[in-house]
C-alpha positions as CSV (number, residue, x, y, z in Angstrom):
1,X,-33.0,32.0,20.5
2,X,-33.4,31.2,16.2
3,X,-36.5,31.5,14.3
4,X,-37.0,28.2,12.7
5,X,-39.4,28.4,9.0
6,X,-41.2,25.8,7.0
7,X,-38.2,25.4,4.8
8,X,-36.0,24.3,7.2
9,X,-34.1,27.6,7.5
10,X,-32.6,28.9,11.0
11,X,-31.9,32.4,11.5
12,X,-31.0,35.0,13.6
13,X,-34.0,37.2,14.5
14,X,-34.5,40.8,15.4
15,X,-34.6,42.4,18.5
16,X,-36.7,45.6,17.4
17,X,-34.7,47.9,20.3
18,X,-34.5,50.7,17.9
19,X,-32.8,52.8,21.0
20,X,-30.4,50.2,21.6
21,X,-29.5,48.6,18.6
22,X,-28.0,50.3,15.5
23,X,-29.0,47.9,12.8
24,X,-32.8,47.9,13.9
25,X,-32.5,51.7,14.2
26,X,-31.6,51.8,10.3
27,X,-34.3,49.5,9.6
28,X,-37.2,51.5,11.3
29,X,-35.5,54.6,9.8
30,X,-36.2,53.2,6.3
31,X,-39.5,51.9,6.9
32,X,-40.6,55.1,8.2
33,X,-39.2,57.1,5.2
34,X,-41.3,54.8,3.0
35,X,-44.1,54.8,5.1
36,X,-44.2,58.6,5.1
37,X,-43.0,58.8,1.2
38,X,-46.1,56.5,0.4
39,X,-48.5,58.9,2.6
40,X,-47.2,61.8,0.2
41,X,-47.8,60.1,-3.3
42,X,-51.4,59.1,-1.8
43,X,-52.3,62.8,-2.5
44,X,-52.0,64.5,0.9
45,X,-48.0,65.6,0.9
46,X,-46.7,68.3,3.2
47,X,-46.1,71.5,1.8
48,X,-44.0,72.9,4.7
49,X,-41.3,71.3,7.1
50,X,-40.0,73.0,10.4
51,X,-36.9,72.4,12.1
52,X,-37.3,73.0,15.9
53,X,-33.8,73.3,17.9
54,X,-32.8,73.3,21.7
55,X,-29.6,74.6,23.3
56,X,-30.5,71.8,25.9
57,X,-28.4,68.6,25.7
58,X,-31.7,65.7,26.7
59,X,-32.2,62.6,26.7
60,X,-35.7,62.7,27.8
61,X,-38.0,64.0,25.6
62,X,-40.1,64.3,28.8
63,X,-38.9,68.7,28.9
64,X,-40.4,69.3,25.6
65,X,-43.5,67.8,25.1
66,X,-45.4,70.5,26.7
67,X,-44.0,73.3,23.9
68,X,-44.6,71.0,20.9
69,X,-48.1,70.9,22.2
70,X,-48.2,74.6,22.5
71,X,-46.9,74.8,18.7
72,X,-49.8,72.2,17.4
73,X,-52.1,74.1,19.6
74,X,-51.2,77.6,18.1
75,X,-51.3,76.2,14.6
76,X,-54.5,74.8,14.8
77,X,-55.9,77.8,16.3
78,X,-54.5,79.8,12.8
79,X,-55.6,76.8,10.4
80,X,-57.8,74.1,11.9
81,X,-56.7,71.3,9.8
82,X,-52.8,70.8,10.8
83,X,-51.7,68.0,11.2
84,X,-47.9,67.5,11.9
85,X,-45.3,64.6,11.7
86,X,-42.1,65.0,14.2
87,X,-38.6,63.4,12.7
88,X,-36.5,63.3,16.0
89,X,-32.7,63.5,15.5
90,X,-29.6,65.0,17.3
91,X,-26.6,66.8,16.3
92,X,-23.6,64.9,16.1
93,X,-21.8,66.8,18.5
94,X,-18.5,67.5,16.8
95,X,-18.9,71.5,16.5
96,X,-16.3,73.3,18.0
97,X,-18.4,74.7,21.2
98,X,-20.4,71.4,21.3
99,X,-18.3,70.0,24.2
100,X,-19.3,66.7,22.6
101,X,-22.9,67.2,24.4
102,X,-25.9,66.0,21.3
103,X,-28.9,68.2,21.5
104,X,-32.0,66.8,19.8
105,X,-34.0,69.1,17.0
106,X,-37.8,68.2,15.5
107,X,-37.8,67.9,11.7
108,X,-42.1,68.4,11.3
109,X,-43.8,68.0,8.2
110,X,-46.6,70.4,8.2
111,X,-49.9,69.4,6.6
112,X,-53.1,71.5,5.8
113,X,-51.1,74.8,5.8
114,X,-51.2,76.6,2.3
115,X,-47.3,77.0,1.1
116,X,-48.1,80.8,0.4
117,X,-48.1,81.1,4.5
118,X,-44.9,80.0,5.0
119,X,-43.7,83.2,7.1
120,X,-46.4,83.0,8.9
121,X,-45.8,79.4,10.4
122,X,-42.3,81.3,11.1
123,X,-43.9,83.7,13.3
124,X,-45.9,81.3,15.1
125,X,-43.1,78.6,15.4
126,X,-40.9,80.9,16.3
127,X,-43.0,83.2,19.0
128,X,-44.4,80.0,21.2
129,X,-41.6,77.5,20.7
130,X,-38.6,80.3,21.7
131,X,-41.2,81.5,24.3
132,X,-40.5,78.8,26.4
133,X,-38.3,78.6,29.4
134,X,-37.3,75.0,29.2
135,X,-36.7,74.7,25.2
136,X,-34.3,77.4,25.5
137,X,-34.0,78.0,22.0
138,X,-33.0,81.0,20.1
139,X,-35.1,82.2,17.0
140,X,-32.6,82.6,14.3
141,X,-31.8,78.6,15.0
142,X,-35.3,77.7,13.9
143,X,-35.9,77.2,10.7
144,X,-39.6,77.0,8.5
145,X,-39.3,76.6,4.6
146,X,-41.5,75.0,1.5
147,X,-40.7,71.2,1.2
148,X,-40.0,71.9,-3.0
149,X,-36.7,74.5,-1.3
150,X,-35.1,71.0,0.2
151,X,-35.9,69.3,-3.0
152,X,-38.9,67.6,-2.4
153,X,-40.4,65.4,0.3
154,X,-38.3,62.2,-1.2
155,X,-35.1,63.7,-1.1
156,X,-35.8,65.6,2.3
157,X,-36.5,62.2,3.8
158,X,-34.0,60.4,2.6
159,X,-30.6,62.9,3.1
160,X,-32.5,63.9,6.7
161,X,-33.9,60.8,8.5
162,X,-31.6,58.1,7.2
163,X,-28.3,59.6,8.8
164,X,-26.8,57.6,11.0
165,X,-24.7,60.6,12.6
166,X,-28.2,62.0,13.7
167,X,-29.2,58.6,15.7
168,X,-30.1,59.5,19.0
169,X,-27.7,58.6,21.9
170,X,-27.3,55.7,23.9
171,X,-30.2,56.3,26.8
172,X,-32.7,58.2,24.5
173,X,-36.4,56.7,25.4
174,X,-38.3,58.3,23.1
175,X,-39.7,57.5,19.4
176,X,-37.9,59.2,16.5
177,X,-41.5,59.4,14.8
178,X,-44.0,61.3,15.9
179,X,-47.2,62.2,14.2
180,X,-50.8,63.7,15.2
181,X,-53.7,61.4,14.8
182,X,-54.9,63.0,11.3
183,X,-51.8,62.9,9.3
184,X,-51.4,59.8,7.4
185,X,-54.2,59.2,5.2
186,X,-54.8,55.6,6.7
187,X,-54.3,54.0,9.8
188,X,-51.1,53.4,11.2
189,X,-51.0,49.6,11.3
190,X,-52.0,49.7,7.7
191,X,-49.7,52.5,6.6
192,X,-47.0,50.3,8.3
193,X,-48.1,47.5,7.1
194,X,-48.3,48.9,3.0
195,X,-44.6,50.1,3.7
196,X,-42.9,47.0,4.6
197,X,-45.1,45.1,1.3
198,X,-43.3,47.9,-0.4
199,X,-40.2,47.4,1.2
200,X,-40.3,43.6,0.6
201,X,-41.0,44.0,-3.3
202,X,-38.0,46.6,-3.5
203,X,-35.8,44.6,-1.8
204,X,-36.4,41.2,-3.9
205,X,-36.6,43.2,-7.3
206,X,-33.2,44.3,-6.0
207,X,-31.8,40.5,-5.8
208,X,-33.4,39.6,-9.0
209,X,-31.4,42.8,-10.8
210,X,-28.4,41.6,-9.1
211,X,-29.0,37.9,-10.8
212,X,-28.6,39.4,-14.1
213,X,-32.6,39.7,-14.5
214,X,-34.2,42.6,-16.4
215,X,-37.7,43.8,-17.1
216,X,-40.5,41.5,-16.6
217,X,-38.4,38.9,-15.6
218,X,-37.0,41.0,-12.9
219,X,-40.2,41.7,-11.9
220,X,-41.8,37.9,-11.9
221,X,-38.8,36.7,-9.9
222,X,-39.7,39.0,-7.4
223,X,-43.5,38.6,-7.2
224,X,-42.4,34.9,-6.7
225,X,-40.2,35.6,-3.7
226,X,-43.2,37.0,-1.8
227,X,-45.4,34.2,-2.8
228,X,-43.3,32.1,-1.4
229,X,-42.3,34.2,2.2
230,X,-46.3,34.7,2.3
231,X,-46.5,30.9,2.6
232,X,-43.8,30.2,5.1
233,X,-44.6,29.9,8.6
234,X,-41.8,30.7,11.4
235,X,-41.6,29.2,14.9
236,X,-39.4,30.5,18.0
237,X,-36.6,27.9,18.9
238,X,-34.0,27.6,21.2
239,X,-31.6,25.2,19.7
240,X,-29.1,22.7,21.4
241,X,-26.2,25.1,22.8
242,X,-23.6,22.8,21.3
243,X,-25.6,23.0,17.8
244,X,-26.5,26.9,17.5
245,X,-25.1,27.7,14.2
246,X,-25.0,26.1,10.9
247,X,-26.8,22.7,9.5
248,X,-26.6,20.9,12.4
249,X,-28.7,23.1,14.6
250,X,-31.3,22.6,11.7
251,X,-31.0,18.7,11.8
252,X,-31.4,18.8,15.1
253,X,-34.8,20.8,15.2
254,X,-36.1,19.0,12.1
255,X,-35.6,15.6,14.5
256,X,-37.4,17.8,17.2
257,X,-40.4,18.4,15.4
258,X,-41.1,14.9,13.9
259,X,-40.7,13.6,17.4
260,X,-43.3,16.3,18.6
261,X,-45.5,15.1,15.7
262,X,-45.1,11.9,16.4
263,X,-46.1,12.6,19.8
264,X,-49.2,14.2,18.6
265,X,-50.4,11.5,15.8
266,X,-50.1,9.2,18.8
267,X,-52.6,11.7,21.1
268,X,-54.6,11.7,18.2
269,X,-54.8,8.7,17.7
270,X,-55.3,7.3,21.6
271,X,-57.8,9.8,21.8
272,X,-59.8,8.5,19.0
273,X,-59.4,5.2,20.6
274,X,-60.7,6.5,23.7
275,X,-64.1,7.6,22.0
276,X,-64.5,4.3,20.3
277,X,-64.5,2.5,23.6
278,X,-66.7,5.0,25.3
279,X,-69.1,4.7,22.2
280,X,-69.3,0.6,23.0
């Protein structure tokens, strides 16, 4: 299968399996960085991040999701207006007593907590997570801290949810970002949305820098670029076998749709005949 656009251009298209497939893994992990960088600048940014470790080596986040409930619980209960996003990743599994097993850890970004009770998310994080039986985590391999001592939430993002070492494993099923329903300041399809527009611009002011443009003109080239992927339409094919790559699998679909328009001018058109006679 291609995806076939108004311009006569034939690609390959994306399969989205962000589990299975390492190139749309580093593609969500960039969108959600930007999704979650543009939340911050909005005026709501964490002030706090967590890390919350396992000695268990899962790939179901099935055995946990009862204790990170019990931490948002015992949060909320201290300061009512948490709200929490969840960066999954694993260790790489190249330490000397690792056996080569990954063990997944929960980067959270803590809003609505004042950065002055940062020990005190410690104690909490700390007492309920390590608490439980299935986690079987040790305290000293927690870890609570202001986002300003990782060098801001950019920079956090970007050296700790963009690593491809930290991917989870073949046969992980869960989502590598999790978030309560208060903590992005919009909703999620329009958070996700903003961050791909973002994306888009960044990418083709990128191109137009690597033409030689500069300044405005940089900027112009790449406002026209969108204009123009706004306006194109895309269409699922499935191209001749013999003809998949190249401009002959485009000549063929281009003969394919003028035959199918054909087809429909002549509907139209027998159709309208059709009423013409029923009218008499």
């Amino acid at each position: 299968m291609r995806l076939y656009s108004s311009n006569g251009e034939l690609v390959r298209g994306r399969c989205r399996s962000t589990n299975l497939c390492d190139y749309c893994a580093r593609l969500a992990a960039v969108e959600n960085s930007e999704l979650l960088a543009l939340d911050a600048l909005a005026g709501n940014a964490p002030a706090i991040w967590a890390v919350l470790t396992t000695s268990r080596a899962e790939l179901s986040p099935a055995p946990f999701y009862e204790a990170r409930r019990k931490v948002l619980k015992a949060l909320r209960r201290r300061w009512p207006a948490v709200e929490l996003a969840a960066l999954v990743e694993f260790t790489t599994g190249y330490g000397e007593r690792s056996a080569g097993r990954r063990r997944p850890h929960w980067n959270l970004l803590i809003k609505g907590v004042p950065a002055g009770d940062v020990g005190l998310v410690r104690d909490v994080v700390v007492r309920v997570w390590c608490a439980r039986a299935e986690v079987a985590a040790a305290p000293a391999a927690q870890h609570v801290g202001l986002i300003g001592d990782a060098g801001g939430l950019l920079r956090y993002i970007a050296l700790h949810f963009q690593k491809t070492s930290q991917a989870p494993p073949q046969g992980w099923r869960g989502h590598r970002l999790l978030k309560t329903r208060g903590y992005l300041s919009t909703s999620t399809p329009e958070a996700r949305a903003e961050a791909r527009r973002s994306l888009r611009h960044k990418r083709e002011l990128w191109r137009a820098i690597e033409r030689g443009l500069t300044g405005e003109a940089a900027e112009a080239a790449a406002d026209e670029a969108l204009a123009t992927a706004a306006a194109t339409s895309w269409e699922l094919v499935c191209p001749a076998r013999a003809t998949l790559d190249g401009d002959d699998a485009a000549a063929v679909l281009i003969r394919r749709r003028a035959r199918a328009q054909a087809r429909d001018r002549a509907a139209i058109e027998a159709a309208g005949l059709a009423e013409v006679v029923a009218g008499v």
